[in-house]
C-alpha positions as CSV (number, residue, x, y, z in Angstrom):
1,X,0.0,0.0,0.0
2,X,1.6,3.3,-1.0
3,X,1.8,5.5,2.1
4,X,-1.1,8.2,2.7
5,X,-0.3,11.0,4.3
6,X,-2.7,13.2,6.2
7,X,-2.6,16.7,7.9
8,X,-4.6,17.8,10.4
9,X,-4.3,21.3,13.4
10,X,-5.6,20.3,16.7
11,X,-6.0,22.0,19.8
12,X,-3.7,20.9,22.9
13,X,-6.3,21.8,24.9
14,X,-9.0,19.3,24.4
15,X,-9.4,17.3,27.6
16,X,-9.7,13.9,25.6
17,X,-8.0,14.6,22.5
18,X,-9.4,12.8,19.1
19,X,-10.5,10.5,17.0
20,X,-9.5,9.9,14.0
21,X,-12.1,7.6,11.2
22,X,-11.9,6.1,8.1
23,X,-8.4,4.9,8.4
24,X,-8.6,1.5,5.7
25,X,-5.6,-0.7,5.2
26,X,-5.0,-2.2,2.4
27,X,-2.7,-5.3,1.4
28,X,0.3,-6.0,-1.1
29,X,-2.1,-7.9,-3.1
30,X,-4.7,-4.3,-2.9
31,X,-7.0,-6.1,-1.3
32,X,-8.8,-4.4,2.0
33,X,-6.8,-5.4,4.8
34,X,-8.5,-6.1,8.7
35,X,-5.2,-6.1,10.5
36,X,-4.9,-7.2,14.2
37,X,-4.6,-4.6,16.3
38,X,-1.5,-6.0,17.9
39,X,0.0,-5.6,14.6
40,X,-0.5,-2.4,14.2
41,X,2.3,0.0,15.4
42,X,1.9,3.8,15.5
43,X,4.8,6.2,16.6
44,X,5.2,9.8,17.2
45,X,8.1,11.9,16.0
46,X,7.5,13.8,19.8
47,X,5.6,12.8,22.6
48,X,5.6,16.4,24.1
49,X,3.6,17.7,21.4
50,X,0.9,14.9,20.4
51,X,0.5,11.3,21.5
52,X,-1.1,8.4,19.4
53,X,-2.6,5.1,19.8
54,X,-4.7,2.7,17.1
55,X,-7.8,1.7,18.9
56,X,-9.0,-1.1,15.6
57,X,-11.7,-0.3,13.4
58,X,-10.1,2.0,11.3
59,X,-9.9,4.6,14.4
60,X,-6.7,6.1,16.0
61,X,-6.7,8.5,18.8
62,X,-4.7,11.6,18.7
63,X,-3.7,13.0,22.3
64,X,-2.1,16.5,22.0
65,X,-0.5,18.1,25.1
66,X,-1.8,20.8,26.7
67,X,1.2,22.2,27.3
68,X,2.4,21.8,23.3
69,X,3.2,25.5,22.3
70,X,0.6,26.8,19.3
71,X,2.5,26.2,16.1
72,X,4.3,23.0,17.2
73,X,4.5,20.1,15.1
74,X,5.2,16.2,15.0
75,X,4.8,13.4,12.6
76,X,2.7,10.3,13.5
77,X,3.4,6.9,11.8
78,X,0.8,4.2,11.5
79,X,1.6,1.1,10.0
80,X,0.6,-2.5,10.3
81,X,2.1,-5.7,9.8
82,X,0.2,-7.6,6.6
83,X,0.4,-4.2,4.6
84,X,4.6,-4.9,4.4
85,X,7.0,-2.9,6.1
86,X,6.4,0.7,5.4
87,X,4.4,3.1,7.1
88,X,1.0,3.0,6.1
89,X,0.3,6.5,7.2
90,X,1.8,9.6,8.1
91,X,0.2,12.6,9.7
92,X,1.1,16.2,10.6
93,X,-0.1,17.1,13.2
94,X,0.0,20.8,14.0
95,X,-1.0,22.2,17.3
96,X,-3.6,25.0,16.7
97,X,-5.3,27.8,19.3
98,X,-8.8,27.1,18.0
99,X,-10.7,23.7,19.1
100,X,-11.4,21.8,16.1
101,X,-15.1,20.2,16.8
102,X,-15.2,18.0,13.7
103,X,-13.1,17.8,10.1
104,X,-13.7,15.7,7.4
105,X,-11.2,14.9,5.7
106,X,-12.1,13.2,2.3
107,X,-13.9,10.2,3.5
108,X,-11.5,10.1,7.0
109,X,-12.6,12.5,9.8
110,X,-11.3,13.5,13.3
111,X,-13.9,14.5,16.0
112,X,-12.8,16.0,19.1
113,X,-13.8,13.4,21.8
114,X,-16.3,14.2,25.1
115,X,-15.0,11.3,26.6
116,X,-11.8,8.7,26.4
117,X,-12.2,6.2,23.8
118,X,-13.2,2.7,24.3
């Protein structure tokens, strides 16, 4: 799967971060991909500034810090196992002063969240 890259401005002040939809895998072969989530690995470029985690289901949480400076920046990787060993996605994620309620972002969307994700 050729990598996707994604960028979105979030607000390091949203008590539960959030969610991010839509995010489809899709194998060597091109084939739709269901990857375990124990598979799947997700890193960010720095902690300090946003957090990430998969959650399955073609959702990923994103958890900026409150105490991330507006304009800061880092890169998070998602990339899963069955799809080979590049990243599947990168995102940019910039750390805005306005909350974002809800983006879509051509057929994937991020949602600030009222609550932590399940």
């Amino acid at each position: 799967m050729p990598t996707q890259t994604l960028n979105v401005e979030v607000s390091g002040d949203a008590p539960f971060g959030y969610e991010l939809t839509g995010i489809a895998f899709v194998n060597k072969a091109g084939n739709p991909a269901d990857p375990d989530l124990n598979t799947v690995v997700v890193t960010t470029s720095d902690a300090a500034v946003c957090g990430a985690s998969y959650l399955g289901g073609g959702r990923m949480w994103l958890q900026p810090l409150d105490s991330a400076a507006v304009g800061a920046t880092c890169t998070v990787t998602i990339s899963a196992n069955e799809t080979g060993t590049e990243d599947d996605g990168v995102i940019t994620v910039t750390i805005v002063a306005d909350r974002v309620g809800a983006v879509d972002l051509a057929g994937a969307s991020i949602t600030e969240l009222t609550a932590a994700p399940v």
